[in-house]
N, C-alpha and C positions, 0 to 999 in steps of 0.2 A: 504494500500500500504506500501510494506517495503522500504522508502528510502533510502539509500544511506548516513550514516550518520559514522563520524568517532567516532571510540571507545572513551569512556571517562568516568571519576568516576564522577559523581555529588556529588555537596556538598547541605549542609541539607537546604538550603535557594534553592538549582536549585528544587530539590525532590520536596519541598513545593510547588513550584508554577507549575512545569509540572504536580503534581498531578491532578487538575480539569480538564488541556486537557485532561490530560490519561484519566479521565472521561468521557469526551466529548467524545472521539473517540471512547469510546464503547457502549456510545451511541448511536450515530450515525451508528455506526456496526450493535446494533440490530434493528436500525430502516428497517436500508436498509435491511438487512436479511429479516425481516417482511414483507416486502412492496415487496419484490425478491418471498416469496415464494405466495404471492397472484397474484400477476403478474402471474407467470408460471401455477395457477389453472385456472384463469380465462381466462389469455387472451396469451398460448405461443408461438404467431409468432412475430417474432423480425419487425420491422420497418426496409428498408434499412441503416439507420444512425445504429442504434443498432447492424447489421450484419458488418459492417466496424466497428465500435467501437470494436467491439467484448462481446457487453455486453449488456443486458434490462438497461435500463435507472435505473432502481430500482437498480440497483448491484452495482453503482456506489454511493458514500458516497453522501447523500442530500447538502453538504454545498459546493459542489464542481461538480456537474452535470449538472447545467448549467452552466456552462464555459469547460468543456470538450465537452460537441456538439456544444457548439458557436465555440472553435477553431479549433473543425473538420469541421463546414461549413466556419473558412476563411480558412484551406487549412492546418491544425498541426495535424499531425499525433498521436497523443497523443497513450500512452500505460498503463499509469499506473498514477492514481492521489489520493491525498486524505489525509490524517495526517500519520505524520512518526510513527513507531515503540513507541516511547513514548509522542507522543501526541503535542508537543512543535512544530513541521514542517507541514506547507502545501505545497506541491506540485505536478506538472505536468511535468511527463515528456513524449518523445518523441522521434523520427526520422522526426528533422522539423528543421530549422534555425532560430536564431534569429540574425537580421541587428543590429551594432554597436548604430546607433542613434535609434533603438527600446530598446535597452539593457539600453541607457541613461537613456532613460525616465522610465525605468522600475525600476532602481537603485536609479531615485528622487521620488519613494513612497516605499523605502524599497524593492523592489524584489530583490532576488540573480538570477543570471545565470550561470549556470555552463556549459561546453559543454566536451564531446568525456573523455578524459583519465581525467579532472579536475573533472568530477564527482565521483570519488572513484571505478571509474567500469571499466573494459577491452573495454569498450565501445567504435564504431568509433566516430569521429568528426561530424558526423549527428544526436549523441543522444546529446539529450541537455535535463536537469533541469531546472525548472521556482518554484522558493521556495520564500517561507518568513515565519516568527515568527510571528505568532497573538500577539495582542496587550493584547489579552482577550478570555478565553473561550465560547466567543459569536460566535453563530452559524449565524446570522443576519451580524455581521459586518464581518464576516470571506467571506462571501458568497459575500457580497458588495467589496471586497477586491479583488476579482475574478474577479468581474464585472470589475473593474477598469483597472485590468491588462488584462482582453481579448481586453476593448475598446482602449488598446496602440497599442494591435499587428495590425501590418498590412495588408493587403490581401493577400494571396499568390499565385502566380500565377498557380500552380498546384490543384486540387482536395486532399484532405487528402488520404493515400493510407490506405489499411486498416489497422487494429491494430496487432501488434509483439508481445504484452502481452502474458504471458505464458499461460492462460485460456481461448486467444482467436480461439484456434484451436477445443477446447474442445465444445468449447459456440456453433462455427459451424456445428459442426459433431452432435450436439444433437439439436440445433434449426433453421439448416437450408442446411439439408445435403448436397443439391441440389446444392450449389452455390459454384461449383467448380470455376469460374471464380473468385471470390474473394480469393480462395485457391492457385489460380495461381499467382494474383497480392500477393500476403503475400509470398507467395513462393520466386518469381520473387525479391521481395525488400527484401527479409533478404537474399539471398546471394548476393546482393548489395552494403547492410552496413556493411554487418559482415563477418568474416571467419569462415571455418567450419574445419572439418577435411577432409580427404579426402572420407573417407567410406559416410559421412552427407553427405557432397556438394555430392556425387552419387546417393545416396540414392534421395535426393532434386530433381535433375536435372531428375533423372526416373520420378517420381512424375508429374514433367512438360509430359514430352514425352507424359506419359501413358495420362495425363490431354488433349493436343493436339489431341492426338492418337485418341479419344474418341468423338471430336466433331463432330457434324453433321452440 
């Protein structure tokens, strides 16, 4: 996942220590790569969690996949998780809310929250970040660190809607053609949270019609 992170020179002491993450996370890259391309020989129908995720469970980085289906079963729309660009950031984010007194407790174990235009992105105020700095290139405690911050969030009262991510259109149209209705809800919720242009938002809103148009 590329998150979100402001430009900056690193000095020879940052270098030295991001270097093992930057390890780790390509690690981790070819793990999940590996484990993506057996999945798809062996076994490729997606689970409905996986068709909302927008991903085989495998696609998603190992130290961070179970906490992105735990927060799509309490109701976080999650898009995009996993170690930043050079290795030093985990995060999750989304089209989901985090409550002040969730934010609290997430802030007394080190989590950041960022939401809408404070993340670095043209983003509305329904994308929000959930980040921290590992302590340690440990894939055990990173994963534990996840666990801790899913068991803070609270239940949501909506169902997670499906995922926005740039791949999850892609991931549909190849492993699960058929499910227009989650094309409709992805539809439906991104010109919801976002603006489009005016040719998109038409092009989008056909899309619906023709999607309606079509059912029996």
């Amino acid at each position: 996942m590329d998150t979100p992170e402001p430009e900056q020179e690193l000095s020879a002491a940052e270098l030295e220590r991001a270097e093992p993450f930057q390890k780790l996370r390509e690690e981790m890259h070819r793990i999940s790569d590996k484990e993506t391309e057996e999945r798809i020989r062996i076994n490729p129908v997606p689970t409905e969690e996986e068709i909302l995720a927008g991903a085989f469970r495998e696609m998603i980085e190992p130290q961070v996949r179970n906490a992105v289906f735990d927060m799509r079963r309490k109701g976080y729309a999650t898009q995009s998780s996993g170690f930043g660009e050079d290795g030093k950031l985990q995060a999750i984010d989304g089209y989901f809310q985090i409550d002040e007194k969730t934010e609290e407790k997430l802030r007394a174990i080190g989590v950041n929250v960022k939401r809408g235009v404070d993340t670095g992105t043209s983003a509305s105020d329904e994308y929000a970040i959930i980040s921290f700095h590992p302590d340690a290139p440990d894939v055990s405690k990173i994963e534990d660190k996840w666990g801790q911050i899913v068991a803070l969030l609270s239940e949501q009262e909506q169902p997670a809607s499906p995922s926005l991510s740039g791949g999850h259109e892609d991931f549909r149209n190849r492993f699960a053609p058929g499910r227009t209705d989650v094309e409709r809800a992805a539809i439906k919720k991104n010109l919801k949270v976002e603006q489009f242009s005016p040719e998109m938002e038409k092009q989008m809103r056909d899309r619906l019609n023709e999607i309606d148009s079509n059912k029996t």
